[in-house]
C-alpha positions in Angstrom: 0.0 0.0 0.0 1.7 3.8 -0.6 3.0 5.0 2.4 1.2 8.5 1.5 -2.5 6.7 2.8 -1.3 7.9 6.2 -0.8 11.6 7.2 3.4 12.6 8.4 1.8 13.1 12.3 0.1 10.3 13.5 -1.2 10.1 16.9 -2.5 7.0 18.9 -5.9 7.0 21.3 -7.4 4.5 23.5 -10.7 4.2 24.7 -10.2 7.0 27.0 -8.8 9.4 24.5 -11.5 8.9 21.8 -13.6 10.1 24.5 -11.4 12.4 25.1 -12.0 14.6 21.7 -16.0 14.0 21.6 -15.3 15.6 25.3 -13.2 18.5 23.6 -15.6 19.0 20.9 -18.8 19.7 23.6 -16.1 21.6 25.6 -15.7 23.9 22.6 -19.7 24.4 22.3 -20.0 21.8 18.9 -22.9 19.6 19.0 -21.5 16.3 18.5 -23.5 14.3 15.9 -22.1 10.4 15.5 -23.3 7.2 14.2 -26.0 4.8 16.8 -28.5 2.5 16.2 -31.7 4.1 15.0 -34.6 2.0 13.6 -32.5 -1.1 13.1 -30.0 0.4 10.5 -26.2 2.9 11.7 -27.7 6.4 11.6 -26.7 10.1 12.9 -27.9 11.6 16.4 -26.3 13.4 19.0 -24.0 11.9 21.1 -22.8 13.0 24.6 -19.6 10.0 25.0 -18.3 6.7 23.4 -21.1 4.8 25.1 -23.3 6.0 22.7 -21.8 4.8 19.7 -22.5 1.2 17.9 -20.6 -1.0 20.2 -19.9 -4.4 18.6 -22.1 -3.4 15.5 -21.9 -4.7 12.2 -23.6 -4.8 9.3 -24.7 -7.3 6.4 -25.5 -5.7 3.0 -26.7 -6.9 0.2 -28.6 -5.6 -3.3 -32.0 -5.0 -1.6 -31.1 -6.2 1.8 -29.6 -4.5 5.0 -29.3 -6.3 8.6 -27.5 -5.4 12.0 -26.0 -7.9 13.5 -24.2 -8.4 16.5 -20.1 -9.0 16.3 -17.9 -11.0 18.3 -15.5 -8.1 19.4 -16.0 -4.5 21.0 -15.1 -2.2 17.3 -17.1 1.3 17.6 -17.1 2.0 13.5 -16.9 -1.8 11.7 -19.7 -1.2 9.9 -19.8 -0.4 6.3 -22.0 2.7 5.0 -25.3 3.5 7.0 -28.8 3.9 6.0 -28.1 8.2 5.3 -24.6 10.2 4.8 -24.3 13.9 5.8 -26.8 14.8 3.2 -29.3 15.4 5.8 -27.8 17.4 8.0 -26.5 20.0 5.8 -28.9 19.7 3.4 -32.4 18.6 5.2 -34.7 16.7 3.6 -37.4 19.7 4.4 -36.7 23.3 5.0 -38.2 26.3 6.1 -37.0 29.3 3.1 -39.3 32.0 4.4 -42.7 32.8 6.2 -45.1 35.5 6.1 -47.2 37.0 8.8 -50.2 39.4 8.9 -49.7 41.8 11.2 -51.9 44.9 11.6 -49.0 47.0 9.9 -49.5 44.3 6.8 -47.7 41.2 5.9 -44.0 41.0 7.7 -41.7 38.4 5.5 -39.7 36.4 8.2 -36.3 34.5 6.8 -36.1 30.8 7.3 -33.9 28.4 9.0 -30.4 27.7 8.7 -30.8 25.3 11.7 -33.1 23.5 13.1 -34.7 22.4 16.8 -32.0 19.7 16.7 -29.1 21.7 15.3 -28.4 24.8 17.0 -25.7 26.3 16.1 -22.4 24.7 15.2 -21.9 21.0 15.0 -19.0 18.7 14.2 -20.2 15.3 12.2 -18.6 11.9 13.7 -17.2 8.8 11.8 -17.4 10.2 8.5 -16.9 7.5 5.7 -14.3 8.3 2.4 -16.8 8.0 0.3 -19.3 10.6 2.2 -16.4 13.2 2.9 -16.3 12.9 -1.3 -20.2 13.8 -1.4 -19.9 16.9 0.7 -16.8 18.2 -1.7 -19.7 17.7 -4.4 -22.5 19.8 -2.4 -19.8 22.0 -2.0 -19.1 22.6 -5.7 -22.3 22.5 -6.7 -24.0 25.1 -3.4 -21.2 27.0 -2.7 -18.8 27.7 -5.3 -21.0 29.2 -7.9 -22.1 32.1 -9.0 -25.8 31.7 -6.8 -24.8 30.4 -3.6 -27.5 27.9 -1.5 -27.6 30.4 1.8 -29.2 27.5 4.1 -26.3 25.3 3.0 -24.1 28.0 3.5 -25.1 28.5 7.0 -24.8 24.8 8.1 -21.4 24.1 6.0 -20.1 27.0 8.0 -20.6 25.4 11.3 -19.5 21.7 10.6 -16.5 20.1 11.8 -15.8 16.9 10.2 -14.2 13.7 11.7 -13.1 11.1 8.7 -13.1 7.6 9.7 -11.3 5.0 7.6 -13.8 2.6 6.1 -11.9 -0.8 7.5 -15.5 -3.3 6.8 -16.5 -2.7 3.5 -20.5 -3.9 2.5 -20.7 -6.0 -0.5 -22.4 -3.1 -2.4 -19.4 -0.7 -2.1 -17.3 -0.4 -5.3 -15.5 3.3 -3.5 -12.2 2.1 -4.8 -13.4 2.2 -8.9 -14.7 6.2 -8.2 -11.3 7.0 -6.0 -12.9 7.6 -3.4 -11.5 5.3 -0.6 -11.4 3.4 2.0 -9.0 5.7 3.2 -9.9 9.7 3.8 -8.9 11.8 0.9 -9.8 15.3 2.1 -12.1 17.7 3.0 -11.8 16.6 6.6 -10.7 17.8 9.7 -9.8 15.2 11.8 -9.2 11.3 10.8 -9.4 8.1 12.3 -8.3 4.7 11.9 -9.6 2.0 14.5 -7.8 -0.7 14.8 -8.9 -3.8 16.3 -7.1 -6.9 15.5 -3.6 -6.6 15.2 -3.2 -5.9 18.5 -5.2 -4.1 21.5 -8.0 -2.0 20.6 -7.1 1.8 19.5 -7.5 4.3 17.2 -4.9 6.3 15.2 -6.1 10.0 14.7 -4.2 12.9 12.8 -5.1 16.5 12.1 -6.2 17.7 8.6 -7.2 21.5 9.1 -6.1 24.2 11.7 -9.0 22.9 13.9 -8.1 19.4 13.9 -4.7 20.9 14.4 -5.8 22.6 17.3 -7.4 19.8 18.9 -4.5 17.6 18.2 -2.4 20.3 20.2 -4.6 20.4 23.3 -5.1 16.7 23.8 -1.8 16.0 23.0 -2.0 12.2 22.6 1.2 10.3 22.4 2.6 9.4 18.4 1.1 6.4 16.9 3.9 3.2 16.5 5.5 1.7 13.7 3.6 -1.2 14.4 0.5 0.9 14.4 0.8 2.4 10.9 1.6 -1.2 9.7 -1.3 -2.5 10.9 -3.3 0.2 9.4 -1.5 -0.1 6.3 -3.3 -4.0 6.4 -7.0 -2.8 7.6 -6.7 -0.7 4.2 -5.1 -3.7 2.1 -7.9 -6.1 3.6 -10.7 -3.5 3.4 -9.7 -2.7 -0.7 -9.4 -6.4 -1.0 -12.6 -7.3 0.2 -14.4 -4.5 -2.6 -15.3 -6.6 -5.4 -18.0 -4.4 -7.3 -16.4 -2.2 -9.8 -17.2 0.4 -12.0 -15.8 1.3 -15.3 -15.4 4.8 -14.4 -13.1 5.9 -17.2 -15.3 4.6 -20.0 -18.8 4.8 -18.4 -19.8 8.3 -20.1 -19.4 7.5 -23.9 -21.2 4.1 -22.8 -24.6 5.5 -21.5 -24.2 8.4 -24.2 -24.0 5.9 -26.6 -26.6 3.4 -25.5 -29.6 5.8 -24.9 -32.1 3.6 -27.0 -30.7 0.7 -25.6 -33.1 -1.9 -25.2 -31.8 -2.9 -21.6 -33.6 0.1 -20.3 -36.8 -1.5 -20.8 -35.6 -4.7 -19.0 -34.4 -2.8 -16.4 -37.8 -0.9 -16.0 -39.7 -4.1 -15.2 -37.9 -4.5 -12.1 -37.5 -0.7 -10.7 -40.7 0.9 -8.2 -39.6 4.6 -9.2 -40.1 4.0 -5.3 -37.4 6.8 -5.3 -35.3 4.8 -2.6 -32.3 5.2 -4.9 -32.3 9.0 -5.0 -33.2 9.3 -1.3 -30.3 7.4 0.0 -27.8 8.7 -2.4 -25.2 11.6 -0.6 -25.2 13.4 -3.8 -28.5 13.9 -5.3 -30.1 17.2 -4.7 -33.1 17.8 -7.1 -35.5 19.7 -4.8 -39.5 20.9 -5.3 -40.9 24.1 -3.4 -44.2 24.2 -1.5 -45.9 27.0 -0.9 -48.8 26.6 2.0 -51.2 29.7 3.1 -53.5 29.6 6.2 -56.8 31.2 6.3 -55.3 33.4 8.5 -53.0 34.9 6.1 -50.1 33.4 6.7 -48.0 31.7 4.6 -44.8 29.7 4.1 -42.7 28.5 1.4 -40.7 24.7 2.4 -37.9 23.0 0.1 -38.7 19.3 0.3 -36.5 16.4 -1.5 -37.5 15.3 -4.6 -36.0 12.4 -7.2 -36.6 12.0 -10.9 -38.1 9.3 -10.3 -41.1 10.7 -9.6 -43.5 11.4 -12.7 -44.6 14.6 -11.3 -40.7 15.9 -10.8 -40.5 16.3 -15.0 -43.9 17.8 -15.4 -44.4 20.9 -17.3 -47.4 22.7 -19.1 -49.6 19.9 -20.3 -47.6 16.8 -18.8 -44.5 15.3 -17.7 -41.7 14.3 -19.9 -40.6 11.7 -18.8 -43.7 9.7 -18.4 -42.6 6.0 -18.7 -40.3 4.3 -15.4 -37.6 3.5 -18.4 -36.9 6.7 -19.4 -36.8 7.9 -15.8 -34.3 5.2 -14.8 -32.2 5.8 -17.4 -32.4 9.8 -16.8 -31.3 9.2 -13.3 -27.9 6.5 -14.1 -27.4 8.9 -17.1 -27.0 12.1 -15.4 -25.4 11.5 -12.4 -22.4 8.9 -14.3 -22.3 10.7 -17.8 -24.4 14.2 -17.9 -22.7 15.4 -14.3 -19.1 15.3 -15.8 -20.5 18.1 -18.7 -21.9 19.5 -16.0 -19.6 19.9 -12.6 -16.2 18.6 -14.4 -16.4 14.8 -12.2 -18.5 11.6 -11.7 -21.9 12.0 -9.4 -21.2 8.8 -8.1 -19.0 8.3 -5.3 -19.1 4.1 -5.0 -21.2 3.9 -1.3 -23.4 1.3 -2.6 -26.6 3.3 -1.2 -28.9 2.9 -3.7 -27.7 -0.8 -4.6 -28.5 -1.8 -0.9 -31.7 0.2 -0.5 -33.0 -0.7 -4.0 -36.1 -2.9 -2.6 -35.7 -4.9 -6.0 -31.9 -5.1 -5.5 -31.1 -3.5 -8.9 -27.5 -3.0 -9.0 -26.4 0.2 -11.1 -22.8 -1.6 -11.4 -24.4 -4.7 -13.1 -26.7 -2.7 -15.6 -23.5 -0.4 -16.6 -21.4 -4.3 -17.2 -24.7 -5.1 -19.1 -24.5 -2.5 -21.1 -21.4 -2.6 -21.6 -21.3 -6.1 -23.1 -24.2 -5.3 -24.7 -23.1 -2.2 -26.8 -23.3 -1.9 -30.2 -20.3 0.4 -30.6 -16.8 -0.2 -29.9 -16.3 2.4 -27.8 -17.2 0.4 -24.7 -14.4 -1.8 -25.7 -12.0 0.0 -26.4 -9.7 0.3 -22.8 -9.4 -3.9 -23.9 -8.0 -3.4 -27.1 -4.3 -3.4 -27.2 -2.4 -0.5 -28.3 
């Protein structure tokens, strides 16, 4: 593995440490949001100490299928992706944009919320997988950096401290490695950490990637982490790549939906999918939206930004019906845009290999399989051509 996976300063935690920075965190007025058990599947809440974290929790994953169950040791993060990424925090699912109230002086046009009753304030985000840290970079792009900045996005990106966590249990949906984007941290972080659990006792290797982290790194001070701890990191990565088997054809899969949109697969493909929407709900990068406006009798009124998917005949509607009316041509909008139409778009791949919608697909439709399909099934070369010899 290239010794570059693991950051020059390298610090080692126990048990006491780890609670150590959640302690430092609250100390330093963030709201500590980490990964429990909620409703059966790994989710976000707040969290006070370790105690509150999945404790000997893993997970079995599957196309359509997704189970807890309990492990034989005491590992904290060895679990692969949960049920939701970040997407939810900084970008809820519903938001308040504005609201208007009659007053006797007329109506008075209130702003909305950059937080919420749960999140007040500023926040740090706890065992952040690769692949999710990649997600936010996107939402940054996309509701930052240009020219009309997303304000409620804004707000919460502001206020978010980020703790990587190095994916060490890979699900069988994950394919992270084909998109680049892990098991190991990349960026966009400010703190990451490695748990280590069976090369020795249990620990965690931790190492500052901002001024913050740095900050925090300084004030705890834990001692440096052992040769024999960055080896044995160095094989939870190689055993964690090893143990991704789904791939992607990354490289080549933007000519190869460009060229295949008539492909007769789609059809075959639509007699499986719901256009439940699970797909799009679950994935850390989509974020079509639809506004609702309500208006009491009173007066009053209030305009929301809710989630939405292209899935959803109603999403493509315009002045005397929807485009896309048929569940084929909805699937293949969706698996088109975010693999092919995204890279015209934001310059990368909307895809960043967490197996989300592959787990939570209730018909298990795997988007890696129905690219390889494709793929074989092409009537142009250009699918073919990374085999050719030069």
């Amino acid at each position: 593995m290239p010794a570059d996976d693991l950051p020059a300063d390298v610090r080692r935690l126990d048990l006491e440490g780890l609670a150590d920075v959640i302690a430092w965190l609250r100390r330093r007025g963030y709201q500590v949001l980490g990964p429990t058990v909620l409703d059966g599947a790994i989710g976000y809440a707040p969290i006070e100490d370790v105690a509150d974290l999945p404790r000997g929790q893993g997970d079995d994953q599957a196309p359509g299928q997704y189970r807890l169950h309990r492990r034989d040791d005491e590992a904290l993060f060895a679990y692969a992706a949960g049920a939701q990424s970040v997407k939810p925090i900084l970008f809820p699912a519903e938001q308040l944009l504005w609201r208007s109230r009659t007053t006797p002086d007329g109506p008075r046009l209130e702003p909305g919320e950059t937080h919420d009753g749960q999140l007040d304030g500023r926040f740090a985000v706890f065992g952040v997988r690769p692949c999710d840290l990649r997600a936010i970079e996107l939402h940054d792009q996309i509701l930052l950096q240009r020219a009309a900045q997303d304000v409620h996005y804004a707000a919460r990106r502001a206020d978010c401290l980020l703790v990587a966590l190095t994916c060490t249990d890979p699900a069988d949906t994950c394919f992270c490695t084909s998109m680049g984007t892990g098991p190991a941290p990349q960026g966009g972080h400010d703190l990451a950490l490695t748990e280590l659990y069976q090369d020795g006792p249990h620990r965690f290797l931790v190492s500052a990637a901002s001024p913050r982290g740095e900050e925090l790194i300084a004030d705890l001070d834990p001692p440096p982490a052992t040769p024999d701890d960055l080896a044995a990191a160095e094989r939870a990565l190689d055993r964690a790549r090893q143990r991704i088997r789904r791939t992607l054809p990354a490289a080549e899969v933007k000519d190869l939906l460009y060229a295949n949109t008539d492909s007769p697969h789609w059809e075959q493909v639509a007699t499986r999918c719901l256009a439940c929407t699970n797909c799009t709900l679950v994935c850390p990068t989509c974020f079509c939206t639809s506004i609702t406006d309500t208006t009491e009798l009173s007066g009053d009124a209030a305009r929301h930004r809710v989630w939405d998917s292209c899935f959803s005949r109603e999403y493509s509607y315009i002045h005397g019906g929807s485009v896309r009316e048929s569940v084929r041509s909805r699937y293949r909008q969706w698996i088109t845009h975010k693999l092919a139409a995204w890279q015209d778009q934001f310059g990368t791949s909307g895809c960043v290999g967490c197996g989300r919608c592959i787990t939570w697909c209730p018909a298990g439709i795997d988007i890696t399989a129905e690219v390889a399909v494709l793929r074989e099934t092409s009537p142009t070369p250009m699918a073919r051509r990374q085999e050719e010899p030069r």
